[in-house]
BAVO-902645 format. One record per residue: x, y, z of N, C-alpha, C in turn. Coordinates in steps of 0.1 Angstrom, whole numbers, padded with zeros to 4 digits, always signed. Layout:
# residues N
XYZXYZXYZ...
END
This chain:
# residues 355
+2350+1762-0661+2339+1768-0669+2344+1774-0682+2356+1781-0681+2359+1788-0696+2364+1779-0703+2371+1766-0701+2375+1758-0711+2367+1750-0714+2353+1746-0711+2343+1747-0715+2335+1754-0725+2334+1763-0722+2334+1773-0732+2337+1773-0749+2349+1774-0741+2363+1776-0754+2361+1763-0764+2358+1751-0757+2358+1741-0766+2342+1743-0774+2333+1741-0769+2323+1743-0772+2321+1754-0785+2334+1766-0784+2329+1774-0798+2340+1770-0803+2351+1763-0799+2359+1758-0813+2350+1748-0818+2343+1744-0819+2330+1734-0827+2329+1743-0841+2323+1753-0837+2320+1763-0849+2331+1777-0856+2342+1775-0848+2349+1788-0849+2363+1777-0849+2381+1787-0847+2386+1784-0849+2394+1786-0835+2405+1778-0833+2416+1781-0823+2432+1785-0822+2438+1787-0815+2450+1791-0815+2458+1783-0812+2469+1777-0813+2481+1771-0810+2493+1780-0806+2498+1785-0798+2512+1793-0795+2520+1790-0799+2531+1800-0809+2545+1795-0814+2547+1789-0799+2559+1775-0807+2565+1772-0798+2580+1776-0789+2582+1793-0793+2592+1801-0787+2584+1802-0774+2572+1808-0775+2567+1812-0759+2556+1804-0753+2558+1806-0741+2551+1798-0731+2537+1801-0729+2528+1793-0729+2517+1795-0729+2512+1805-0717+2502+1813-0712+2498+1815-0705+2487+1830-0706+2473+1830-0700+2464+1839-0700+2464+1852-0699+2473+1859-0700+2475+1873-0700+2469+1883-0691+2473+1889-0680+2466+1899-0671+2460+1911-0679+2468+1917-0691+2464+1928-0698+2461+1927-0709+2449+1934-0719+2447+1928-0733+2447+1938-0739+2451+1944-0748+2452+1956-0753+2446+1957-0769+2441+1965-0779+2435+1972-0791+2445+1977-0798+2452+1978-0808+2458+1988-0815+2458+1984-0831+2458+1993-0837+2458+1995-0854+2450+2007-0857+2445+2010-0869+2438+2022-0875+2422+2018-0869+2415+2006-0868+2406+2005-0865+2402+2007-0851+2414+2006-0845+2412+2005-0829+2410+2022-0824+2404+2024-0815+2408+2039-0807+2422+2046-0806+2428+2032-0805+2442+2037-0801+2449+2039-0817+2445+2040-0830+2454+2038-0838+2469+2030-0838+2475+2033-0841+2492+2029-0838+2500+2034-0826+2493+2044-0818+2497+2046-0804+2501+2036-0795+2512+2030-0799+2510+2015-0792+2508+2023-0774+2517+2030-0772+2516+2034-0758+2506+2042-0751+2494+2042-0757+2483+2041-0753+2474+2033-0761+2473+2023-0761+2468+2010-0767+2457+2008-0760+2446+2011-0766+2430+2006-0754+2433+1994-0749+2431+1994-0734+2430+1984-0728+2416+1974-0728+2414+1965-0729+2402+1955-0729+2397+1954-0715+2383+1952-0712+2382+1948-0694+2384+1935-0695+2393+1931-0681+2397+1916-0683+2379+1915-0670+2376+1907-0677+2365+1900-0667+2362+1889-0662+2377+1886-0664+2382+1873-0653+2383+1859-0658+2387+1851-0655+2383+1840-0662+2391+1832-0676+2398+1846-0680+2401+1843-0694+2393+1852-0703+2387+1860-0700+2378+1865-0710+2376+1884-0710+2381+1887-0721+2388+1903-0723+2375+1908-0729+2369+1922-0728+2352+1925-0732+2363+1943-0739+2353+1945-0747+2355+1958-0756+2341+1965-0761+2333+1973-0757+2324+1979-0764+2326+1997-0765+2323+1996-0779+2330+2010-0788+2331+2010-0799+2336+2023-0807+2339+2023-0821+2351+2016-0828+2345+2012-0837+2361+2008-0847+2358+2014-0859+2368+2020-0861+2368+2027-0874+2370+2019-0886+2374+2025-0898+2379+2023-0909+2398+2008-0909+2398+2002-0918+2413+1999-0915+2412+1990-0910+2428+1987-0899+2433+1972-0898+2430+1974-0876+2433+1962-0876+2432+1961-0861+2442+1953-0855+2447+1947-0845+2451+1936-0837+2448+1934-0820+2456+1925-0819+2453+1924-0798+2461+1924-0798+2473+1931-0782+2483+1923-0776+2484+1929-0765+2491+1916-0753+2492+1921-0736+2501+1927-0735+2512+1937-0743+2507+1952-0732+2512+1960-0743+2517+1972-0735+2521+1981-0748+2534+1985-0749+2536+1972-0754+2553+1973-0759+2554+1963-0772+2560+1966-0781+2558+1957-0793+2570+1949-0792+2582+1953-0784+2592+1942-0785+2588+1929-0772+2583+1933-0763+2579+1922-0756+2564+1916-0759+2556+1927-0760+2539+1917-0762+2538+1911-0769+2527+1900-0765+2525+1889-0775+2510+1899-0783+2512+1894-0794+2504+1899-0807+2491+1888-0812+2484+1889-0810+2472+1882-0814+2465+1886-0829+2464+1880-0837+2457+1883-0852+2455+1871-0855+2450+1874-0869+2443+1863-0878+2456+1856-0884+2454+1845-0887+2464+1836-0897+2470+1843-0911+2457+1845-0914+2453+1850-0926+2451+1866-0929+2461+1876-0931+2459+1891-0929+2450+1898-0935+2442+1906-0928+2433+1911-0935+2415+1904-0934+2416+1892-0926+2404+1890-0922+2394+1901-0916+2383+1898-0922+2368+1909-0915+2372+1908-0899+2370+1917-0891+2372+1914-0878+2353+1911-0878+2341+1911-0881+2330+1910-0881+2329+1894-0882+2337+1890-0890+2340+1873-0889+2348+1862-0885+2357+1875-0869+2368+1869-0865+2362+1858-0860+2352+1851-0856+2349+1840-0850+2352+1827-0861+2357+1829-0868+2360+1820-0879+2372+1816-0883+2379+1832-0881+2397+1830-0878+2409+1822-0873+2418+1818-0878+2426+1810-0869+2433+1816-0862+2436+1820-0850+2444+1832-0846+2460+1828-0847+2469+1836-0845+2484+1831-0845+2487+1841-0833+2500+1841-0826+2507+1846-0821+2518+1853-0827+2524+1865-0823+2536+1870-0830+2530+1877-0842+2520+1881-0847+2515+1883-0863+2524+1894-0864+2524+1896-0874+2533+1905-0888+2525+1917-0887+2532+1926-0895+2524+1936-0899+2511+1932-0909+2511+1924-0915+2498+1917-0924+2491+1906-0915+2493+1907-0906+2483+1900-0900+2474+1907-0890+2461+1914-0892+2456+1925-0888+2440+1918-0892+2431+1923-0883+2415+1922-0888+2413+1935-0895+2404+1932-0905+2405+1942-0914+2387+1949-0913+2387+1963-0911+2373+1970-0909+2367+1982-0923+2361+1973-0929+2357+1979-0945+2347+1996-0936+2346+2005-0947+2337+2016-0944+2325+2011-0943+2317+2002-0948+2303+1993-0944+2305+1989-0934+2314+1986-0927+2315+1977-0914+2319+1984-0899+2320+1996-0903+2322+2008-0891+2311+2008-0884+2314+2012-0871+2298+2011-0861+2310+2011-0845+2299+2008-0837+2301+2007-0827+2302+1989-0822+2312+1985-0818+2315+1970-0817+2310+1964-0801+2312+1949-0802+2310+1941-0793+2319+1934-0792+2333+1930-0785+2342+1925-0790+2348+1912-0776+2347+1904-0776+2350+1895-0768+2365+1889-0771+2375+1884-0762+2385+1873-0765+2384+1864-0754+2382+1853-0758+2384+1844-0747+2395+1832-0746+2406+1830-0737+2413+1823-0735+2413+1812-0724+2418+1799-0737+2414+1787-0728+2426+1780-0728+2426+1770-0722+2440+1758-0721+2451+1764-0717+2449+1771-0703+2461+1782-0700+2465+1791-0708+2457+1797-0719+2468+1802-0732+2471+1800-0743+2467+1786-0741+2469+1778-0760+2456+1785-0768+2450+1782-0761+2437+1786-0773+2428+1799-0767+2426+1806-0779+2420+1817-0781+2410+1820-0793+2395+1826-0786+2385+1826-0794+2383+1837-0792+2377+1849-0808+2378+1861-0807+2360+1860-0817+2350+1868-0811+2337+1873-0815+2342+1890-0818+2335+1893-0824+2331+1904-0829+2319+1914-0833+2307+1918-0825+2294+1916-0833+2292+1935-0834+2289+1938-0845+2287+1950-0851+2271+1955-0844+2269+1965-0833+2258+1967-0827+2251+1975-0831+2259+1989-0834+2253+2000-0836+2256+2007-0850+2254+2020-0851+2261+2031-0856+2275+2036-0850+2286+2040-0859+2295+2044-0851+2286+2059-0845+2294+2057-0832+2287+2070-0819+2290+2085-0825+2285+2095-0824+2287+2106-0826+2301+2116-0824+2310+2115-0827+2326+2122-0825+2329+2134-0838+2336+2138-0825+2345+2144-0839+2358+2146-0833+2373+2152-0838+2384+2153-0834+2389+2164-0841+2395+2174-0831+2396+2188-0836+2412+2186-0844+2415+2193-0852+2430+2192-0858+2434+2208-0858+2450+2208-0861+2455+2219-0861+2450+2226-0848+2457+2235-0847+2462+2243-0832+2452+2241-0818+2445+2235-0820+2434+2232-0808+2438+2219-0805+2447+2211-0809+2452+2198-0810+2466+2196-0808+2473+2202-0821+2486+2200-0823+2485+2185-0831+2477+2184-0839+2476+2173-0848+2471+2179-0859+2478+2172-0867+2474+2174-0884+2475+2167-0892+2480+2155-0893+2479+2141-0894+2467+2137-0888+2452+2134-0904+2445+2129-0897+2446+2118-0892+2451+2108-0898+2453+2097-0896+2458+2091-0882+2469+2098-0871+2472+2098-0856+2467+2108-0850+2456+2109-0853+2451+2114-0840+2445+2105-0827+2451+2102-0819+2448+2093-0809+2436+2098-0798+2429+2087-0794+2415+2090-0789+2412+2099-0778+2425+2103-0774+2425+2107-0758+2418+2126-0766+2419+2128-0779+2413+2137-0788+2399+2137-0794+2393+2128-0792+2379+2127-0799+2369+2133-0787+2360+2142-0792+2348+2147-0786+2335+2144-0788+2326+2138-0778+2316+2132-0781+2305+2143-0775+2293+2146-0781+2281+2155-0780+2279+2160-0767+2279+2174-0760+2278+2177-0753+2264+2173-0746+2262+2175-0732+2256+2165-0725+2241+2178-0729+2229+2162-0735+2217+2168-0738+2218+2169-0749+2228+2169-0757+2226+2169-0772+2229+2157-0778+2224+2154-0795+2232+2146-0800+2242+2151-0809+2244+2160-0814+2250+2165-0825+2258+2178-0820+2258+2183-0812+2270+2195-0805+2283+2192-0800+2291+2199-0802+2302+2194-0796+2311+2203-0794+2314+2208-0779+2320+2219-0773+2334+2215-0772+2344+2227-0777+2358+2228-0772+2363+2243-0767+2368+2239-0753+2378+2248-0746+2386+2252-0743+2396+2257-0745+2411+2260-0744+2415+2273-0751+2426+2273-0745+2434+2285-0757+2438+2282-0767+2447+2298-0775+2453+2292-0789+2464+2299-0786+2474+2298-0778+2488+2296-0778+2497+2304-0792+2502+2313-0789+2511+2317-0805+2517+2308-0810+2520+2302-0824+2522+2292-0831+2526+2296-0845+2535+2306-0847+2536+2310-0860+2530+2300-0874+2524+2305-0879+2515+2297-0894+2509+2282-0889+2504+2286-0876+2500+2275-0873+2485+2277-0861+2480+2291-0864+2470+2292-0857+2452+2289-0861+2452+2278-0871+2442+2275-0880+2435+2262-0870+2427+2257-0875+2416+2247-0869+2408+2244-0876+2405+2228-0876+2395+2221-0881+2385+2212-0873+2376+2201-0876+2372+2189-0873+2376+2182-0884+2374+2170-0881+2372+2156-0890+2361+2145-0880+2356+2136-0890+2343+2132-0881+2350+2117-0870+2364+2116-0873+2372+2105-0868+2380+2105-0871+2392+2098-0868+2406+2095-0874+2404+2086-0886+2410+2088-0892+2418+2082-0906+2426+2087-0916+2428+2081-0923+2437+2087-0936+2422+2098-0942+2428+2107-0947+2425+2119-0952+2413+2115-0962+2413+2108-0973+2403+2109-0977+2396+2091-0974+2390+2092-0959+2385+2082-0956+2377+2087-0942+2373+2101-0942+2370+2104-0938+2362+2121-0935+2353+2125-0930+2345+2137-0931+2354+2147-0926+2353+2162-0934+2356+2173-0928+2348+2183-0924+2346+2189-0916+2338+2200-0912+2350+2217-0908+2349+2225-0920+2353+2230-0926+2349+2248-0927+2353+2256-0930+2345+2269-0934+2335+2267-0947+2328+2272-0946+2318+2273-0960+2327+2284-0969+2333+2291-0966+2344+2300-0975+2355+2308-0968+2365+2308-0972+2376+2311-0970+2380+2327-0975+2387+2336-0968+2390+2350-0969+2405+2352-0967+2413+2343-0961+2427+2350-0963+2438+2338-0957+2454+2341-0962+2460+2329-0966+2475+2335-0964+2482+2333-0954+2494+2337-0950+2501+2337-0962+2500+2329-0972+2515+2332-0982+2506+2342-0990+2516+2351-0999+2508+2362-1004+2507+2354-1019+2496+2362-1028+2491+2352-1037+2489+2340-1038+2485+2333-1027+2477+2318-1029+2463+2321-1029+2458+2313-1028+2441+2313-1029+2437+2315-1016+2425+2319-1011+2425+2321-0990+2420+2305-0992+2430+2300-0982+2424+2284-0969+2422+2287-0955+2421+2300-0953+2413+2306-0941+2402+2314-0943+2392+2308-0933+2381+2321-0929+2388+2327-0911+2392+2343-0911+2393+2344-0901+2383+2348-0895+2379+2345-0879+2368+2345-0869+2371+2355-0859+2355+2358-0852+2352+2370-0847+2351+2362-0836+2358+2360-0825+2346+2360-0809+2330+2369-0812+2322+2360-0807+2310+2361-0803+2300+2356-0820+2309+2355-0829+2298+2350-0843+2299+2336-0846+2286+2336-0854+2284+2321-0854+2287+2320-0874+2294+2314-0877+2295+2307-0890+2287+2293-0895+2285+2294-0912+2283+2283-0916+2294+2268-0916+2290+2261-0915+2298+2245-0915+2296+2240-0932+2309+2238-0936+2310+2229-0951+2312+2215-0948+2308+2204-0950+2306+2192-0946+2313+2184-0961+2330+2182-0958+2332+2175-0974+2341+2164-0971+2339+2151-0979+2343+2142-0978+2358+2136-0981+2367+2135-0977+2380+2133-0977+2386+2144-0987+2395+2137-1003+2398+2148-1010+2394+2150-1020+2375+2151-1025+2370+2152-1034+2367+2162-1040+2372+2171-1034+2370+2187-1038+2381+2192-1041+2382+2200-1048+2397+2207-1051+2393+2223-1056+2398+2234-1049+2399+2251-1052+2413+2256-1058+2413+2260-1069+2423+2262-1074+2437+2255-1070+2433+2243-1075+2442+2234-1072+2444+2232-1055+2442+2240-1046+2445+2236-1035+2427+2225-1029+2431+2215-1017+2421+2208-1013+2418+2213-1004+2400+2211-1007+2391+2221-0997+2394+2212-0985+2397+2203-0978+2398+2197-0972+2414+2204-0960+2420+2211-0972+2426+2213-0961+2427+2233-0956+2411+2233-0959+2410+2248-0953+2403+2249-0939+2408+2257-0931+2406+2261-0916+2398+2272-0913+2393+2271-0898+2390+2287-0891+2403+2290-0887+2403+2304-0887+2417+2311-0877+2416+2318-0870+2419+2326-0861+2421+2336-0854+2431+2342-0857+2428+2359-0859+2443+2368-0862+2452+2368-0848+2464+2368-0853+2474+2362-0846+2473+2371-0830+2468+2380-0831+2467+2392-0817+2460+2384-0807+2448+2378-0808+2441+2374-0803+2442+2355-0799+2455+2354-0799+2460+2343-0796+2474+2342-0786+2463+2341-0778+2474+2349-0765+2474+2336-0757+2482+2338-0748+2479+2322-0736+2470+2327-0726+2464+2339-0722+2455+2344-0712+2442+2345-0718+2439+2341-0732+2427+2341-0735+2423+2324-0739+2411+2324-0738+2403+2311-0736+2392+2313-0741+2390+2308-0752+2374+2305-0760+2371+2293-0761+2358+2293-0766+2351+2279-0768+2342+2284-0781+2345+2268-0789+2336+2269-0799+2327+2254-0802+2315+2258-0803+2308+2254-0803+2297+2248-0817+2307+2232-0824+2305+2227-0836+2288+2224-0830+2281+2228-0842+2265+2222-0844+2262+2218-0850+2260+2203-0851+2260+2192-0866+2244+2194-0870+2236+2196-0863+2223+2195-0865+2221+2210-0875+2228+2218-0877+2223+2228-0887+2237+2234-0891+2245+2224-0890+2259+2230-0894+2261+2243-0896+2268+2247-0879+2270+2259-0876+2281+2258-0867+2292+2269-0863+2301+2269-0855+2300+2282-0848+2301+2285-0836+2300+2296-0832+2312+2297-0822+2318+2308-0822+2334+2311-0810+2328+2318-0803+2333+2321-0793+2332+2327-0778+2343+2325-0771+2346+2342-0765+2362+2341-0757+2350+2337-0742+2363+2333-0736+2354+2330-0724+2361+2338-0711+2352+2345-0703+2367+2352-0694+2373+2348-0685+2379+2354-0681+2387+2348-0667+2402+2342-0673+2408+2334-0662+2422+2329-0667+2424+2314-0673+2415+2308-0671+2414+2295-0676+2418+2282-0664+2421+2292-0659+2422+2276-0642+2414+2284-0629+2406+2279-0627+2400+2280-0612+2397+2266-0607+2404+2266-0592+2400+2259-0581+2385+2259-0583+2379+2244-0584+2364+2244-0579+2361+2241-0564+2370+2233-0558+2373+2224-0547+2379+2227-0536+2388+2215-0533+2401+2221-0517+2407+2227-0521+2414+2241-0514+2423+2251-0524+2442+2243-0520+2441+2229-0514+2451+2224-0511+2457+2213-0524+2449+2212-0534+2449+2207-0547+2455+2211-0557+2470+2209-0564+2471+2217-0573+2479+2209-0584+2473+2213-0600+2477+2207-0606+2483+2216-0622+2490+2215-0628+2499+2217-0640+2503+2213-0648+2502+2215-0660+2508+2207-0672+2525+2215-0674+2531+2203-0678+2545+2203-0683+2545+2194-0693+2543+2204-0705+2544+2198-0717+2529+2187-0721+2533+2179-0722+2522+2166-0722+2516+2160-0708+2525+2160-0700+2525+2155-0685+2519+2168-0680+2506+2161-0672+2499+2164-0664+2502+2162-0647+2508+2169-0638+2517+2174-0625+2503+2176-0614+2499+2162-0605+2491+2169-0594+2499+2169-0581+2495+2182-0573+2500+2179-0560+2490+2184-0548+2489+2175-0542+2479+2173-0528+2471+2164-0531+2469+2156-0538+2463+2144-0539+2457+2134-0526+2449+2129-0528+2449+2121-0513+2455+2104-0522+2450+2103-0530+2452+2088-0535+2455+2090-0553+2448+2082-0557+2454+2084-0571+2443+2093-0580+2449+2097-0591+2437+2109-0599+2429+2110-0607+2416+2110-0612+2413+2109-0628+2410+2122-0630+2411+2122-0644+2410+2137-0651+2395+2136-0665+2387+2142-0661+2373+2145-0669+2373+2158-0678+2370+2150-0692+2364+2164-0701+2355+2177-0698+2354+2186-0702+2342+2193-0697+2330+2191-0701+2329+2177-0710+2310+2168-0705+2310+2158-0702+2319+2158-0691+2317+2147-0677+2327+2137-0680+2334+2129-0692+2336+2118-0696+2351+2120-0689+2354+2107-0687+2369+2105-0677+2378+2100-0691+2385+2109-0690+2398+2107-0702+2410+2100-0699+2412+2097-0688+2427+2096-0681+2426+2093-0669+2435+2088-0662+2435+2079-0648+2455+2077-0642+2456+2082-0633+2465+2073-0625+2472+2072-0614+2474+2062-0606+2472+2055-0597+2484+2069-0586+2493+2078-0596+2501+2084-0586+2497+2098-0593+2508+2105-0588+2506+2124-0586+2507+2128-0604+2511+2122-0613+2516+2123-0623+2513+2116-0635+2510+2116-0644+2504+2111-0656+2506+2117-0675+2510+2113-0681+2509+2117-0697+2504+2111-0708+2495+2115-0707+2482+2112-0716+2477+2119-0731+2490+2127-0734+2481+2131-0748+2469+2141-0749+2467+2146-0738+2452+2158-0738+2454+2164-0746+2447+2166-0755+2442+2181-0761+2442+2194-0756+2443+2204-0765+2447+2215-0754+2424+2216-0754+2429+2224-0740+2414+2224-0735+2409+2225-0721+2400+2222-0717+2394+2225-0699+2393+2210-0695+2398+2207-0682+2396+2195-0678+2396+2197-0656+2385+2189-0656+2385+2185-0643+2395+2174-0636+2401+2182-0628+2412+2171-0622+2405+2166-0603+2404+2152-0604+2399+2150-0597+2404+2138-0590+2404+2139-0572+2412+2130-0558+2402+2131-0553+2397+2118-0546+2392+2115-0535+2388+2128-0523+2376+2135-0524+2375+2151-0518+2379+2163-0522+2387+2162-0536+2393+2172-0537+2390+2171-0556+2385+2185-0560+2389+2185-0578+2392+2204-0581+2400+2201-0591+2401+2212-0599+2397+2213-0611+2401+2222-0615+2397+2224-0633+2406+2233-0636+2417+2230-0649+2420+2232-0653+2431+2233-0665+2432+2244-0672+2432+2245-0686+2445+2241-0695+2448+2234-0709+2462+2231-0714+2459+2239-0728
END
């Protein structure tokens, strides 16, 4: 049926040939990576594609700004690499593409700021492997996100922030977007922002203080507004680095919290409002982990690694608006979370709890 297929759109489209170093064959895993993909350059968390059997790998979601590629798994000295012949092809026109194997760093689909949205992305593989046909169809709008930077993160490089970091509209809204966690002492590092996605800095939105009050080095200009638990502030909405404050970029000014109030026993949430751009903080009380579940369930972060024990089978771990971030098959997993509140959840048994 699929080589069927396969021939029928090489009529209109193009096909692949495999260098002749490697052996043909259909790949169990298909993986996303580049600046357009979710996964940015994270090769080791490289969005996986649903294999849907057959030969045929499915992707529905955002692609940002930038370059893209495919490859089966995530390792770049072993996976094979799938791209355009030709570097820099529209991925909106991959059906046109010649693909290659092994591609270069210049051989990437390329996603213009007109062409961002939310995708439809198919690969299908035919002739054991030889041939591969890649669709692309542009559906939507890109979805509603944002990605917090600086100390709610530990990212400041807009550009890598990897997806396991993006927050999508709290449940019932379209435009809100809740974060929970602490702020951990961080010398000159207790500041926070949004951006509306990952990218290079000015290829992308910031959501920002409307004005700034104070600036750890003495005599600079303030790139902080510091914040009150329980008040709600205005949102400045500016576009990569087109603004500039006494020579410093408004782009790279934050909320803060005074350093006292950044304790690891405290836990707030703040709550971005795109619909009337507003931010509002709130400490929240308690300790930041409570059992919801079996009290035989227990789970801890060490470092980036996420530690469960009493599991019945394997685990997935949920945002706190429902969405499943992470998955795996044993007691143990490292995923990149954000610091924040997350449901940890086994077959009978979940917790919640805070990084």
């Amino acid at each position: 049926m699929i080589q069927n297929i396969i021939k029928a759109m090489a009529l209109g489209g193009a096909m692949l040939l495999s260098a002749a170093s490697l052996s043909a064959a259909i790949p169990e895993h298909l993986y996303m990576v580049g600046e357009a993909s979710p996964s940015l350059w994270h090769i080791d968390i490289a969005w996986e594609m649903t294999n849907e059997g057959d030969g045929v790998f499915s992707y529905h979601g955002p692609c940002y700004m930038q370059n893209l590629r495919f490859i089966d798994a995530r390792d770049w000295q072993t996976g094979v690499q799938y791209g355009p012949e030709l570097g820099g092809w529209h991925l909106k026109d991959a059906s046109t593409a010649t693909i290659i194997t092994g591609a270069g760093d210049g051989n990437n689909f390329w996603v213009t700021y007109d062409e961002m949205g939310t995708y439809d992305i198919k690969v299908y593989f035919g002739d054991n492997g030889d041939s591969v046909y890649i669709t692309a169809d542009l559906v939507a709008d890109m979805p509603p996100m944002v990605v917090p930077m600086g100390a709610v993160s530990n990212q400041w490089d807009t550009a890598s922030v990897p997806y396991t970091y993006n927050m999508y509209p709290a449940e019932g809204t379209e435009n809100t977007f809740v974060w929970e966690g602490s702020l951990a002492p961080n010398p000159g590092r207790k500041h926070f922002k949004f951006i509306s996605y990952p990218g290079n800095y000015w290829e992308t939105w910031f959501y920002i203080p409307e004005e700034c009050d104070y600036n750890e080095e003495a005599g600079k200009a303030p790139n902080v507004k510091l914040v009150t638990p329980g008040e709600t502030y205005p949102v400045k909405r500016v576009w990569g680095n087109t603004e500039n404050t006494e020579s410093d970029a408004v782009n790279d000014h934050f909320w803060g919290f005074a350093p006292e109030l950044c304790t690891p026993e405290k836990t707030y949430r703040m709550t971005l409002n795109l619909d009337d751009d507003t931010i509002k903080f709130e400490e929240i009380e308690g300790s930041g982990v409570s059992e919801i579940a079996d009290s035989t369930l227990k789970a801890w972060f060490v470092g980036d690694e996420l530690v469960v024990e009493g599991a019945n089978a394997g685990i997935e771990v949920y945002d706190i608006a429902g969405r499943k971030v992470a998955q795996s098959a044993g007691e143990a997993l490292t995923a990149g979370l954000s610091n924040g509140v997350y449901v940890v959840k086994t077959p009978g048994k979940a917790i919640k709890i805070a990084k």
